[in-house]
C-alpha beads as a LAMMPS data file, in Angstrom:
LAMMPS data file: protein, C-alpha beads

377 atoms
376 bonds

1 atom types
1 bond types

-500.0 500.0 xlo xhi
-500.0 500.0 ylo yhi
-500.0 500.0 zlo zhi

Masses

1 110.0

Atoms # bond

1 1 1 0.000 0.000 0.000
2 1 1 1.351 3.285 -0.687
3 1 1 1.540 6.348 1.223
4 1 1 -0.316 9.537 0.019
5 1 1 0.270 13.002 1.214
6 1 1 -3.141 15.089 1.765
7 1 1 -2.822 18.568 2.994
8 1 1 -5.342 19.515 5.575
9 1 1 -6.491 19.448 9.386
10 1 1 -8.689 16.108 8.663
11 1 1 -6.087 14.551 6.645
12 1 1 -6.608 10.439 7.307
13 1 1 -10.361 10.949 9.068
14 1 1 -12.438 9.217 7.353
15 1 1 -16.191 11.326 8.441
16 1 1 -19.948 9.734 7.211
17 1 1 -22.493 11.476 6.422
18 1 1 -26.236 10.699 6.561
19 1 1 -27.771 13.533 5.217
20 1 1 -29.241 13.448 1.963
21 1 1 -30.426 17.559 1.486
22 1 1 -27.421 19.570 1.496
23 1 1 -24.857 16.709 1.673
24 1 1 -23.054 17.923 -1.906
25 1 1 -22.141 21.448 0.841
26 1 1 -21.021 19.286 3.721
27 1 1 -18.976 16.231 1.751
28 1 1 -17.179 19.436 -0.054
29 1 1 -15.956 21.183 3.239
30 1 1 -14.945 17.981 4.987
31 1 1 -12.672 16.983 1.689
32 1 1 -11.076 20.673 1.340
33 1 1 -9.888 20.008 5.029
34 1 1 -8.446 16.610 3.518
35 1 1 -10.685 14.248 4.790
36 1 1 -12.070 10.759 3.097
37 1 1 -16.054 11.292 3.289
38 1 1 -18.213 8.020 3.326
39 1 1 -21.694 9.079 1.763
40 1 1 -24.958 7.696 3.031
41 1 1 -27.963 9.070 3.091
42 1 1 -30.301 7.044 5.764
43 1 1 -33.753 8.949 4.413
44 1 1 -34.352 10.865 1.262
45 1 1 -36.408 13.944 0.691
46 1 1 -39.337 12.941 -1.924
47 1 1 -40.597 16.316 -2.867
48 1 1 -44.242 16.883 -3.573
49 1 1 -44.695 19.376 -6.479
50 1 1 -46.435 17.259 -9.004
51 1 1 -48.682 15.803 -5.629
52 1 1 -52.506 16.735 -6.840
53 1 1 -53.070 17.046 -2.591
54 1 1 -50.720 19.724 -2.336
55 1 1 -51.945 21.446 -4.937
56 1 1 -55.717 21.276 -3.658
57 1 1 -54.443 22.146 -0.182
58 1 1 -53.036 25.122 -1.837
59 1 1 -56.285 26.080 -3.471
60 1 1 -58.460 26.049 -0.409
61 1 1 -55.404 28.414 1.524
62 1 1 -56.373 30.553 -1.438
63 1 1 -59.927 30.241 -0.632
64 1 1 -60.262 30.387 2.953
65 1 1 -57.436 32.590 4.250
66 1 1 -55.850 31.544 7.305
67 1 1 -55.252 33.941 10.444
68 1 1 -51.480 32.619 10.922
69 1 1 -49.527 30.541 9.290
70 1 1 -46.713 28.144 10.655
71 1 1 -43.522 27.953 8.559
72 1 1 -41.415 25.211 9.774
73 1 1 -38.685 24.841 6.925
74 1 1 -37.156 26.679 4.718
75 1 1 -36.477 23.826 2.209
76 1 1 -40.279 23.301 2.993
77 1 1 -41.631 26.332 2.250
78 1 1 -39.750 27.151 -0.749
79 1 1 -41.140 24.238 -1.891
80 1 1 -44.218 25.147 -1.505
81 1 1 -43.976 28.447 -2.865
82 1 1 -42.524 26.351 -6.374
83 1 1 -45.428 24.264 -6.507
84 1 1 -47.801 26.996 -6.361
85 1 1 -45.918 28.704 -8.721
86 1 1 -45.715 25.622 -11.135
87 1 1 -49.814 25.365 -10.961
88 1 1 -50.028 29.132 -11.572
89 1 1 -51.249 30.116 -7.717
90 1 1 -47.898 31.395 -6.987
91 1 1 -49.290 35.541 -6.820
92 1 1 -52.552 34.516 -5.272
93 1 1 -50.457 33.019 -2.727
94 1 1 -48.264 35.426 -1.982
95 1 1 -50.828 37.888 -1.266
96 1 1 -52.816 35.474 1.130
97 1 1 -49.514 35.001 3.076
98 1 1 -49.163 38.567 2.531
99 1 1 -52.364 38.997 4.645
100 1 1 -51.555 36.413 7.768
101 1 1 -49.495 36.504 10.644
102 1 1 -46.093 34.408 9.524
103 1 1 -44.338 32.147 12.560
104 1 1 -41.201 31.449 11.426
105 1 1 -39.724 28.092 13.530
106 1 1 -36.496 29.751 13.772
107 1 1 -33.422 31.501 10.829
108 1 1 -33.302 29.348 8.327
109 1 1 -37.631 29.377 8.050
110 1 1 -37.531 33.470 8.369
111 1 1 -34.678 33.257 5.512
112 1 1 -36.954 31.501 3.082
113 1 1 -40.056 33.638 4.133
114 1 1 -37.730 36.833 3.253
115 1 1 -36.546 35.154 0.647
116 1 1 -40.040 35.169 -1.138
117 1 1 -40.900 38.421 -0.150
118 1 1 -42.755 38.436 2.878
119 1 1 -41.999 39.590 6.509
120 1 1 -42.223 36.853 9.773
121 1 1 -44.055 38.509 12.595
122 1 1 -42.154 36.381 15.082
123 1 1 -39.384 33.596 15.111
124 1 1 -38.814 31.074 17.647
125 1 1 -35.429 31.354 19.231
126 1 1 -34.835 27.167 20.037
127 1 1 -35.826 26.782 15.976
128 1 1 -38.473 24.438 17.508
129 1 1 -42.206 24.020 16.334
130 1 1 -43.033 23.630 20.215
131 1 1 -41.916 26.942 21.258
132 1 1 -43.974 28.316 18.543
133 1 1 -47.165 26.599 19.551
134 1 1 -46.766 27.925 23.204
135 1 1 -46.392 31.307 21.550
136 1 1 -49.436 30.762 19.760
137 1 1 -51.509 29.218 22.792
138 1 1 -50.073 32.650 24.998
139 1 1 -51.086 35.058 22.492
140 1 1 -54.745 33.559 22.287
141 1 1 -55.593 31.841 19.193
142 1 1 -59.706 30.579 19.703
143 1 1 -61.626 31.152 16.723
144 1 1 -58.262 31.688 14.550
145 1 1 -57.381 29.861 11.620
146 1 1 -53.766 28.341 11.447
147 1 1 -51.715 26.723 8.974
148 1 1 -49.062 24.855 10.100
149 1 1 -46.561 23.264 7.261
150 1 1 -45.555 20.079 8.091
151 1 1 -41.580 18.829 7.884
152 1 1 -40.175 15.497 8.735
153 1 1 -41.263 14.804 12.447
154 1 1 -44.188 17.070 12.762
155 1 1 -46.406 15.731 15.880
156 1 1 -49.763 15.908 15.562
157 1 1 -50.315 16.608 19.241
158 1 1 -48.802 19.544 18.608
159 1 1 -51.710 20.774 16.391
160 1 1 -53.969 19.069 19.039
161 1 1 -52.308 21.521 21.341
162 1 1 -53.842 24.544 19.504
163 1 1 -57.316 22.732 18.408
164 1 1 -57.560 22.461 22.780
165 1 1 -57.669 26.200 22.899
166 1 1 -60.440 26.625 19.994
167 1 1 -58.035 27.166 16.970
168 1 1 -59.010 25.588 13.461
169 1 1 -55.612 24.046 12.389
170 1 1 -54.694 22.777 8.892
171 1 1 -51.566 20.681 8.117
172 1 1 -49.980 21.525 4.627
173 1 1 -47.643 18.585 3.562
174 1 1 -45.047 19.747 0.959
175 1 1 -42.091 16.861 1.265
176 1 1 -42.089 13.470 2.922
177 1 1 -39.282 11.535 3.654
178 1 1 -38.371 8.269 1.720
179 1 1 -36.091 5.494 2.440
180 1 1 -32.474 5.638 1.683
181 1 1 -31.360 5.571 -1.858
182 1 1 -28.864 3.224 -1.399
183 1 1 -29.523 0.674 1.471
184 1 1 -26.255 -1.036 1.037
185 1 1 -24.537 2.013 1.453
186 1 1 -26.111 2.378 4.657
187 1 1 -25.137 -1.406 6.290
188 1 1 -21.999 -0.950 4.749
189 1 1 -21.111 2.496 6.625
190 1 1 -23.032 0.707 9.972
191 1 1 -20.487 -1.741 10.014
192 1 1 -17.509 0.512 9.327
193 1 1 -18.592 2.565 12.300
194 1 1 -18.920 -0.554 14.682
195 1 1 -15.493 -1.740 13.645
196 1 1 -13.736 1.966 14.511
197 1 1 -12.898 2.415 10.642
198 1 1 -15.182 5.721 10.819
199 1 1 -13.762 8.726 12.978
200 1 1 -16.907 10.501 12.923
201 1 1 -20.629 10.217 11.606
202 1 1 -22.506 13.717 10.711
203 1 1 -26.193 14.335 11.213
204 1 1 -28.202 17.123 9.718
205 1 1 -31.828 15.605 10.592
206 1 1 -33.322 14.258 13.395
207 1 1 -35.668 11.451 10.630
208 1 1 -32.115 10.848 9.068
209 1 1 -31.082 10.406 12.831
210 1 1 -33.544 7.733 13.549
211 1 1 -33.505 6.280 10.334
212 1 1 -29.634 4.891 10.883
213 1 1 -30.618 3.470 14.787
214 1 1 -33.500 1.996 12.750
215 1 1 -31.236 0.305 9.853
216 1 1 -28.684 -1.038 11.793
217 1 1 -31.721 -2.723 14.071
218 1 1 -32.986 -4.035 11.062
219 1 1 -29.748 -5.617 9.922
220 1 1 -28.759 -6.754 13.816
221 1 1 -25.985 -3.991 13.833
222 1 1 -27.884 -2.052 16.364
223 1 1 -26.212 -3.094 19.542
224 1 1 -22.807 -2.881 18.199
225 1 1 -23.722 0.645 16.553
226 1 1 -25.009 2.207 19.659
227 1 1 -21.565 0.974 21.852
228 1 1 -19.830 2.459 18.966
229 1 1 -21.418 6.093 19.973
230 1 1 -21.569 5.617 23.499
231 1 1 -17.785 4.686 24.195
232 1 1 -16.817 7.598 21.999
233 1 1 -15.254 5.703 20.134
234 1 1 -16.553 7.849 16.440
235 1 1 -17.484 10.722 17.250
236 1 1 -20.941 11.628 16.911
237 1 1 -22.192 14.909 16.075
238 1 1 -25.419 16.340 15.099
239 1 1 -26.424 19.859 13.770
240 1 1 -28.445 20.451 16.745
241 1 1 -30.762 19.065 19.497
242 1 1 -33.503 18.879 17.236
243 1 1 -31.292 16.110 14.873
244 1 1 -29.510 14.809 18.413
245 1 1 -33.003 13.983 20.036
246 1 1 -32.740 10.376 18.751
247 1 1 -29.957 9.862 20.464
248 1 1 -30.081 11.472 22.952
249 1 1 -33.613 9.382 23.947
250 1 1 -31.206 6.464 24.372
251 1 1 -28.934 8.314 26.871
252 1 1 -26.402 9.171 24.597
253 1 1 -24.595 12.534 24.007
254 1 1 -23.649 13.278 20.354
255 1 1 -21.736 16.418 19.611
256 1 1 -23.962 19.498 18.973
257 1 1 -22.220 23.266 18.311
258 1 1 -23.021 26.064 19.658
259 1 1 -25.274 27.727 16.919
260 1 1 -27.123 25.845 14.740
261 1 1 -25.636 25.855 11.221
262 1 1 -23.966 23.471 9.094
263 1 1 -20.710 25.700 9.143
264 1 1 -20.753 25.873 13.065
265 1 1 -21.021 21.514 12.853
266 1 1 -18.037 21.346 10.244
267 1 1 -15.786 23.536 12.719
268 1 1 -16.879 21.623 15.767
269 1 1 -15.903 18.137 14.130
270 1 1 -12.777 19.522 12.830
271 1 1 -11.579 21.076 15.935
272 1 1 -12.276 17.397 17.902
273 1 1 -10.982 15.733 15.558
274 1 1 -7.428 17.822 14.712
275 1 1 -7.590 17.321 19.073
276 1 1 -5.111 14.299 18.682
277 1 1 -4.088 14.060 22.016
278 1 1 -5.716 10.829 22.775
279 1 1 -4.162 8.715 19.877
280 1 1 -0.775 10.148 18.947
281 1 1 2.441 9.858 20.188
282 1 1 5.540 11.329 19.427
283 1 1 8.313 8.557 17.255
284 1 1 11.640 8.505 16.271
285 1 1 10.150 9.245 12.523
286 1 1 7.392 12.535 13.671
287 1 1 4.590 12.311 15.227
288 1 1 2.355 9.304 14.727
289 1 1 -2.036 9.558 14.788
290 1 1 -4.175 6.864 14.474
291 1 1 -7.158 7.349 12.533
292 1 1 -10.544 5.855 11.494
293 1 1 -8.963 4.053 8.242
294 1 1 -5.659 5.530 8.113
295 1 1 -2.598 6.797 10.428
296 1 1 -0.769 9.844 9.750
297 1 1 3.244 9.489 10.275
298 1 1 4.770 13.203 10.054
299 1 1 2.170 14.123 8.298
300 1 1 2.139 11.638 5.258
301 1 1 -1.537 9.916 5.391
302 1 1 -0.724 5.749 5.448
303 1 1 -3.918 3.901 4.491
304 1 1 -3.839 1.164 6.646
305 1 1 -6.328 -2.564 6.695
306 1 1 -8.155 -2.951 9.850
307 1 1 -5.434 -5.192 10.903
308 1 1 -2.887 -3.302 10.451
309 1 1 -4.485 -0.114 11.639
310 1 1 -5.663 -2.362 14.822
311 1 1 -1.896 -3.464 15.738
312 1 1 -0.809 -0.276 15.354
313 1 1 -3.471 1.178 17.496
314 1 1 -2.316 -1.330 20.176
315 1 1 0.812 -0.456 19.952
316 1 1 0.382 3.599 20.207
317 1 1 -2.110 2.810 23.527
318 1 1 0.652 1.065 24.640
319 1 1 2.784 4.401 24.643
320 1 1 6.217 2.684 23.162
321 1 1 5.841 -0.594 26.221
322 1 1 6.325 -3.737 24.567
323 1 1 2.706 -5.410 23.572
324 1 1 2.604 -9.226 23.579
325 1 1 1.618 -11.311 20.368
326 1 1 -1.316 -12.838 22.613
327 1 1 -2.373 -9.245 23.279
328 1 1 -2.351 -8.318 20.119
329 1 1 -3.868 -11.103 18.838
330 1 1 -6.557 -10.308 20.961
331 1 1 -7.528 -7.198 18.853
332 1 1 -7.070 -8.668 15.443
333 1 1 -10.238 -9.226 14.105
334 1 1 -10.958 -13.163 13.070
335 1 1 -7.305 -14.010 13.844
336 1 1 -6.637 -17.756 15.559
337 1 1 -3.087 -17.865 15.663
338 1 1 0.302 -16.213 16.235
339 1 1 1.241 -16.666 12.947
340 1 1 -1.199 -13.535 12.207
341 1 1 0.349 -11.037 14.341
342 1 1 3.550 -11.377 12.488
343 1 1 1.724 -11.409 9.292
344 1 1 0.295 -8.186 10.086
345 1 1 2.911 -6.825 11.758
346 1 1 5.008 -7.178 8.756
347 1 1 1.626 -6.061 6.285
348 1 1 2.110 -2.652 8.846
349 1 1 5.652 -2.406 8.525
350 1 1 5.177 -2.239 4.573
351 1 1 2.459 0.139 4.793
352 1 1 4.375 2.626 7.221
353 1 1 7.295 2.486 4.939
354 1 1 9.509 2.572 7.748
355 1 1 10.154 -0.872 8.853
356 1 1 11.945 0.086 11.911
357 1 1 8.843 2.026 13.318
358 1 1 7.611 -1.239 15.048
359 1 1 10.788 -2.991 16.640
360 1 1 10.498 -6.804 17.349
361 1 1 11.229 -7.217 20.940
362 1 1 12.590 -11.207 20.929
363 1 1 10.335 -13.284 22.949
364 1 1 8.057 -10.782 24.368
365 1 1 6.378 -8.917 21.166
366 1 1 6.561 -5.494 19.244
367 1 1 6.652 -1.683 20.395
368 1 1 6.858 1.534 18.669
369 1 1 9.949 3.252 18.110
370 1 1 9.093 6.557 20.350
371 1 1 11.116 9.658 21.238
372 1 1 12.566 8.951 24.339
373 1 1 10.160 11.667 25.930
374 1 1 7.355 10.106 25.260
375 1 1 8.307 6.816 26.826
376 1 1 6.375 6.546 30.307
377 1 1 8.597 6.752 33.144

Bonds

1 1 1 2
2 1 2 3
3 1 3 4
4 1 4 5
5 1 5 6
6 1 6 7
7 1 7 8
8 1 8 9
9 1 9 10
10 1 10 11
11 1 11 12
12 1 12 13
13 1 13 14
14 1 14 15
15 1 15 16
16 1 16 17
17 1 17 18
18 1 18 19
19 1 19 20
20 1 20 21
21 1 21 22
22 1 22 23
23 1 23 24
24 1 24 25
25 1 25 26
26 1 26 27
27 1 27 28
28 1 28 29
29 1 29 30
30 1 30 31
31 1 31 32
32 1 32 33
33 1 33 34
34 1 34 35
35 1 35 36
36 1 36 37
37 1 37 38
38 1 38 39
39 1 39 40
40 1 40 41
41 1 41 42
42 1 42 43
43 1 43 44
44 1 44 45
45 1 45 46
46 1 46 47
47 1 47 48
48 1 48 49
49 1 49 50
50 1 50 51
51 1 51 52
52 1 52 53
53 1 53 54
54 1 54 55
55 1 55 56
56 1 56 57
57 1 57 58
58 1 58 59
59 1 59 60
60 1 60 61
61 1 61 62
62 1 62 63
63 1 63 64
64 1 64 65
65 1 65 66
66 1 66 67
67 1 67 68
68 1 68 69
69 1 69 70
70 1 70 71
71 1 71 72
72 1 72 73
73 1 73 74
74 1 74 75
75 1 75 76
76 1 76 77
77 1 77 78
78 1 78 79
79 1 79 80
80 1 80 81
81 1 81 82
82 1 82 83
83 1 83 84
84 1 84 85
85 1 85 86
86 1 86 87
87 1 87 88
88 1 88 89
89 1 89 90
90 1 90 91
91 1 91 92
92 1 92 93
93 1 93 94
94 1 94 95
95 1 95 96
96 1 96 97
97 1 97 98
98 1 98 99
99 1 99 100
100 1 100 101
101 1 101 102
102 1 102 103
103 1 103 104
104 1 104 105
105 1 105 106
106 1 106 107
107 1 107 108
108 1 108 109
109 1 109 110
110 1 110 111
111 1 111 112
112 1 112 113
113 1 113 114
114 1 114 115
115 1 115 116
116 1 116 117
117 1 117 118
118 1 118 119
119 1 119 120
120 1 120 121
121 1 121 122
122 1 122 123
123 1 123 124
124 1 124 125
125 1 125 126
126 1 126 127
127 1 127 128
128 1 128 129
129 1 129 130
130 1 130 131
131 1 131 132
132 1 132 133
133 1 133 134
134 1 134 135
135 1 135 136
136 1 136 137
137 1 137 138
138 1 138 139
139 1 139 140
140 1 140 141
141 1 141 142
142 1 142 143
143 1 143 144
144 1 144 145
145 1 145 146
146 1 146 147
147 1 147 148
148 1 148 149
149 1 149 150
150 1 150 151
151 1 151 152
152 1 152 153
153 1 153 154
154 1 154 155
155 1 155 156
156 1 156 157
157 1 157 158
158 1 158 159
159 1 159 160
160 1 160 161
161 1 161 162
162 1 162 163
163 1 163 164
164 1 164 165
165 1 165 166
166 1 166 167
167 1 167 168
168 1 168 169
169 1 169 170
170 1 170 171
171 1 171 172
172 1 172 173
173 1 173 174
174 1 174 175
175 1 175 176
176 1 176 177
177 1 177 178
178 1 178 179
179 1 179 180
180 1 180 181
181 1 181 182
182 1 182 183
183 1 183 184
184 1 184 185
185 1 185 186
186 1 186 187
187 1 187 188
188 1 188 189
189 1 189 190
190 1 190 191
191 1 191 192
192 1 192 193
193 1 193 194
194 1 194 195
195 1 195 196
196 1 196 197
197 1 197 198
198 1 198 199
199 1 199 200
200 1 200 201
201 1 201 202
202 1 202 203
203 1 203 204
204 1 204 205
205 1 205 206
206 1 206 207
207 1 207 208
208 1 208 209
209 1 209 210
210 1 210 211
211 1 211 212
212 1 212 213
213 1 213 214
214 1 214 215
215 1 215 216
216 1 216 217
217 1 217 218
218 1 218 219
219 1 219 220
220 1 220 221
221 1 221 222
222 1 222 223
223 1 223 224
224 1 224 225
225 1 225 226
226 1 226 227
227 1 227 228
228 1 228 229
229 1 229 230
230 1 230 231
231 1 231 232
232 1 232 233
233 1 233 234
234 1 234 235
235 1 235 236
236 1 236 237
237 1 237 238
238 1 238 239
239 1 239 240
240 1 240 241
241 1 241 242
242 1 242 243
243 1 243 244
244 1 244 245
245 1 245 246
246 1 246 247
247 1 247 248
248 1 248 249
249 1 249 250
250 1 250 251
251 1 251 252
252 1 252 253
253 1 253 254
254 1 254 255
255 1 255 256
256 1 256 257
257 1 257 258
258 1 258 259
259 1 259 260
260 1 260 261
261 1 261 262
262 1 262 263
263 1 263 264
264 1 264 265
265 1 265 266
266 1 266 267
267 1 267 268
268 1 268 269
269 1 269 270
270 1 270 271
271 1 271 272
272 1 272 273
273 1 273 274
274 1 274 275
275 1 275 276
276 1 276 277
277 1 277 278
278 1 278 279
279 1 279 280
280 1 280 281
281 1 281 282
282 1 282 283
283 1 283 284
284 1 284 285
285 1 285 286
286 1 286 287
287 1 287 288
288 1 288 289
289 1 289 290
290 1 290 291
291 1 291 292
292 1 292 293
293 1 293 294
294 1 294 295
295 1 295 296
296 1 296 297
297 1 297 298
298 1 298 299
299 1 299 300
300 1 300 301
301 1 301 302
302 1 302 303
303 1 303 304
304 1 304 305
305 1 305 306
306 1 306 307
307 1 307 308
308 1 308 309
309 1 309 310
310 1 310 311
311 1 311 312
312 1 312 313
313 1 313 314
314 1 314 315
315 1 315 316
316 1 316 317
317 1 317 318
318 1 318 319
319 1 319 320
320 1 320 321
321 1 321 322
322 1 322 323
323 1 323 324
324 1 324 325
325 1 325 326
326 1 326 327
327 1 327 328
328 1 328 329
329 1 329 330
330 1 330 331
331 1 331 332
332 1 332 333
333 1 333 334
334 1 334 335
335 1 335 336
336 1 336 337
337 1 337 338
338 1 338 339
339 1 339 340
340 1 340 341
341 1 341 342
342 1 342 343
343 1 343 344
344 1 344 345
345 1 345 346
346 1 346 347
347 1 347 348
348 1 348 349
349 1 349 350
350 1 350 351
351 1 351 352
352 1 352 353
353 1 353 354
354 1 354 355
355 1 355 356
356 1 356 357
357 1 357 358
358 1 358 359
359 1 359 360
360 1 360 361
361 1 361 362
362 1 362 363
363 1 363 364
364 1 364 365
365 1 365 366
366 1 366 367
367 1 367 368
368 1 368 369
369 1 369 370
370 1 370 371
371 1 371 372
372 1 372 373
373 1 373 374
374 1 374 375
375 1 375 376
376 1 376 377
């Protein structure tokens, strides 16, 4: 195997990414920082343009104007706004919205809203649909007519929630999630995150979310997925608490930044992951970093199997002490023998390009040739 050199922070991370809207913006940033991107959408958006429903729906907005009206996402409402456009109710539209009170669920909603003209009268500050209904149910909504569009994991109790206090609510469906494109994709990039090959896994919806917990269960991944997330061992990071919610209903804590925004997750995930503190040590040849599929020796990337990228991982914990072969047999995956340690061992050696790197210790094992600093005392 041959070593490449790959400029950039992420340089050997390999990051997945389940999103499916937007993913062509997130892949791109994550690869300019030098990273190897694993693509696989868990859901897919399946837009609703052509639907005859959303076009009625439309109609009978049109018709019988609505008091407020709900906007919950901006890919959502642009879409709607196309749709209306493409059955020639686009201006009629307009000016009905024009007329109502617009609820924006938080920036990206009041973007789109602006976007097409129009002015929000409020916008939620959590970006959640909740905190809009208890706006609503504050301000006194009996005897007002609402439309609420609907996104991904709209709850219908929430609409009950404003039908308790004597509003007439209407749900406006413009997109509905489908099931992943590529379903083999999806088992494939389970597996690599179970087996450490993945250094991080990127969210950017909380149905996309779901919808990997729910794939690896169907494929009997799930156990092995979620001990992968809980021991930290791939980072797992989400574009906020909305998307994290999933997880976070099994007691697990995935990485959310501060604001909410696809460039505020890319920074977060780079800044953990350029933290190399926890898998690096300093060698005789630079410093050494273990990554998901790869290791980084003085900053040439070394693509490394997952048994030669598990040795060496060994060997780095290990902090330049001499490892055993039964020891590191122990972390070779499917290996019987110690015959396969020193196959591997000399597979690594190969792949480092500096043979001397991991020094045979007779009768006893293999260590890492570290600076004599980083040895523990």
């Amino acid at each position: 195997m041959t070593a490449n050199t790959r400029p950039g922070p992420l340089s050997g991370c390999t990051i997945a990414v389940t999103a499916h809207r937007r993913a062509d913006d997130l892949i791109a940033s994550f690869e300019r920082r030098g990273a190897k991107v694993l693509h696989a959408p868990t859901l897919q958006i399946t837009p609703v343009a052509d639907d005859h429903a959303l076009i009625e729906a439309t109609r009978r907005v049109i018709a019988n104007p609505p008091d407020d009206v709900v906007v919950t996402t901006a890919v959502g409402f642009r879409g709607w706004i196309e749709a209306a456009d493409t059955a020639g109710l686009a201006a009629d539209l307009l000016v009905t919205l024009e007329q109502a009170r617009i609820l924006a669920r938080g920036p990206k909603a009041r973007g789109a809203i602006r976007a097409a003209g129009l002015v929000e009268h409020w916008s939620a500050r959590s970006e959640t649909t909740i905190e809009v209904i208890e706006w609503l149910r504050a301000q006194g909504v009996s005897g007002r007519k609402i439309v609420v569009q609907l996104h991904g994991l709209s709850d219908p109790s929430l609409m009950d929630a404003l039908r308790s206090v004597g509003a007439s609510v209407r749900g406006l469906e413009v997109y509905r999630w489908g099931p992943a494109p590529d379903p083999v994709a999806v088992e494939r990039t389970i597996g690599q995150v179970c087996t450490g090959a993945v250094d991080a896994i990127v969210h950017t919806s909380a149905p996309g979310a779901q919808a990997l917990l729910d794939a690896a269960a169907l494929n009997g991944q799930y156990d092995a997925l979620v001990t992968a997330l809980r021991t930290g061992r791939v980072l797992n990071a989400c574009v906020g608490p909305i998307t994290a919610a999933p997880f976070l209903n099994l007691g697990l804590e995935p990485l959310v930044p501060d604001r909410f925004r696809l460039g505020a997750l890319i920074r977060i995930v780079t800044d953990r992951l350029t933290d190399d503190n926890a898998r690096s040590i300093e060698t005789e040849f630079g410093q050494l970093v273990i990554r998901g599929g790869a290791a980084v020796l003085d900053g040439v990337v070394l693509p490394l199997g997952p048994g030669p990228r598990a040795v060496l991982a060994a060997l780095v914990a290990a902090g330049g002490d001499v490892v055993s072969r039964p020891d590191l047999l122990a972390v070779l995956p499917g290996a019987e023998d110690v015959h396969a340690v020193e196959v591997t061992v000399n597979r690594l050696r190969t792949a480092v390009g500096r043979p001397e790197l991991v020094r045979t210790v007779v009768r006893r094992g293999y260590r890492l040739a570290v600076e004599a600093a980083a040895v523990p005392s």
